[in-house]
C-alpha positions in Angstrom: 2.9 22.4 -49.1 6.2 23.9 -48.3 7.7 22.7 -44.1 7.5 26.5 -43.5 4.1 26.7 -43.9 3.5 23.7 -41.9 5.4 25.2 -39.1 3.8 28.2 -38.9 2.1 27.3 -35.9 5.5 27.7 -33.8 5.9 31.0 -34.2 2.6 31.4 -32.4 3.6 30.3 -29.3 1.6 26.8 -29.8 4.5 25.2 -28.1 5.5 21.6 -28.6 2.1 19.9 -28.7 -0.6 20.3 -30.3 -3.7 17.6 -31.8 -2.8 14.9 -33.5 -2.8 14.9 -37.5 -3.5 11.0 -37.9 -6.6 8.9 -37.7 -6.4 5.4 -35.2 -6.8 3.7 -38.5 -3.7 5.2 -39.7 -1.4 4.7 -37.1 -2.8 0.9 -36.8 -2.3 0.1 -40.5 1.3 1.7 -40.2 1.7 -0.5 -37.0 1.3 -3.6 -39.8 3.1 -3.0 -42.3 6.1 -2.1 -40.2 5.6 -5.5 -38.2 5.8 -7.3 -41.5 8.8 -5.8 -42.3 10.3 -6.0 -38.8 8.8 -9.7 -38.3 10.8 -10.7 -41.4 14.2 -9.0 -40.0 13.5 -10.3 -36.7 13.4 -14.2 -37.5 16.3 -13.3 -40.3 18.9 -12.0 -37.5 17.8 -14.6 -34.8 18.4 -17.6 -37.2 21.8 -16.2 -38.6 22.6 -15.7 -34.7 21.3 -18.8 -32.8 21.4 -21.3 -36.1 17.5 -22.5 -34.7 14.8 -21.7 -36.9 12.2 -22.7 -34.4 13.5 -20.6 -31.5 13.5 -17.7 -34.4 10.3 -18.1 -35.1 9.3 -18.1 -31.4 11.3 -14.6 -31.3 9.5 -13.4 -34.1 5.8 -14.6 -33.7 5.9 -13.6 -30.3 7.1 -10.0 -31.4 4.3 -9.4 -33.8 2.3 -9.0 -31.1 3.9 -7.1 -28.9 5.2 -5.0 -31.0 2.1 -4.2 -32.7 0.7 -2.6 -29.5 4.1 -1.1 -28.7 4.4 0.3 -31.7 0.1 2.0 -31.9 1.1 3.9 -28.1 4.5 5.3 -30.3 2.4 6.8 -33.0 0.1 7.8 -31.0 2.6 9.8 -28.6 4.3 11.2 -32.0 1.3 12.4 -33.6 0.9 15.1 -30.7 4.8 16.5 -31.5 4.6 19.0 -33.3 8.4 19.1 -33.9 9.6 19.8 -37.3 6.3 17.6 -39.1 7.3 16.3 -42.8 10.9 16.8 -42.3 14.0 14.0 -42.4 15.0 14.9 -39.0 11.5 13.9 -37.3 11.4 10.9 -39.4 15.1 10.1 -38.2 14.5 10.7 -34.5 11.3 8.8 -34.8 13.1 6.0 -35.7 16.0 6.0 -33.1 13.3 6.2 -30.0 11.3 3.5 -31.9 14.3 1.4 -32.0 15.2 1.8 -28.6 11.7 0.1 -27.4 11.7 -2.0 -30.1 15.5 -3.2 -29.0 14.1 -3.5 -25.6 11.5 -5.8 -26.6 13.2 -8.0 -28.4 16.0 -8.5 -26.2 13.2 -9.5 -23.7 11.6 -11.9 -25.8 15.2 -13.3 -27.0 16.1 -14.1 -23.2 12.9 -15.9 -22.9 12.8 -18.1 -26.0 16.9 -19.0 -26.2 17.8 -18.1 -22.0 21.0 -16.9 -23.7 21.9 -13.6 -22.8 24.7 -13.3 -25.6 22.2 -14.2 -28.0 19.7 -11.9 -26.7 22.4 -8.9 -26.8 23.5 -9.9 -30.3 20.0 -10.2 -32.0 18.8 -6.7 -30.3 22.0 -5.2 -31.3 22.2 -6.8 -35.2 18.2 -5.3 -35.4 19.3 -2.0 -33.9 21.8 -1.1 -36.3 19.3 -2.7 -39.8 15.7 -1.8 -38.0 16.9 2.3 -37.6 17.6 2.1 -41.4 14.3 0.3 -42.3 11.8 2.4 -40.2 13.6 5.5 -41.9 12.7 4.0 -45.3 9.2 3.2 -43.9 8.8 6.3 -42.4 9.4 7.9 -45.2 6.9 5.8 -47.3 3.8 6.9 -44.8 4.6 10.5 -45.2 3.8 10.3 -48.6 0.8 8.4 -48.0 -2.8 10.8 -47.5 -5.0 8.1 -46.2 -6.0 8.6 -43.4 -4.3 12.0 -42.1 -6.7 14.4 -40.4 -6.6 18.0 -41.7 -6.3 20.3 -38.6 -9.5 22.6 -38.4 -9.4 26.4 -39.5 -8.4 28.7 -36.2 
């Protein structure tokens, strides 16, 4: 299916919004796999930054739960945008606004584990500029991916 004829819809005065085309399951299993890639980058940038595996793994562990959750209430606010569905650009401005709450989060949980507030700056900012990159890649992956997508009924 062409993007034009997925976007049909906006010429019909639709607006932004519109129901969701991704099952809970969906968005959940996305939610893991991303955490086992960003868990992985996670402990990688916090032991290159504070030379403390355990504190990185504090950093990390903790995040695979938070992020997780934070990352199911992100699908599910995208998967009512109807803005430009299947293209780059919604997978690349997906992944800047997930990275800015992912950042936030991690920068939390970095203050908490090393009380360092240069460290916690310098890991959120080292996984800002690889985590964009990744999620793009990932991103990417999922749209390719059927399982799981809900077909929007007939008008």
């Amino acid at each position: 299916m062409n993007e034009q004829s997925t976007t049909s819809g906006d010429r019909t005065g639709e607006g932004l919004f519109k129901a969701g085309a991704d099952s809970h399951g969906r968005a959940l299993l996305k939610g893991v796999t991303w955490r086992l890639i960003g868990t992985a980058d996670t402990f990688l940038w916090s032991w290159l930054i504070t030379h403390e595996p355990v504190k990185a793994g504090a950093i990390a562990s903790s995040e695979v739960f938070t992020k997780i959750a934070l990352f199911y209430v992100h699908e599910r606010i995208w998967r009512v945008l109807k803005f430009a569905p299947n293209s780059h650009l919604r997978s690349l401005i997906k992944a800047i606004s997930w990275r800015v709450v992912g950042s936030a989060d991690t920068f939390i949980l970095s203050m908490i584990f090393t009380g360092n507030g240069k460290y916690a700056i310098s890991i959120a900012s080292a996984e800002a500029l690889t985590k964009i990159g990744l999620y793009y890649g990932h991103e990417r992956v999922w749209r390719r991916v059927k399982w799981g997508r809900l077909e929007a009924k007939p008008a």
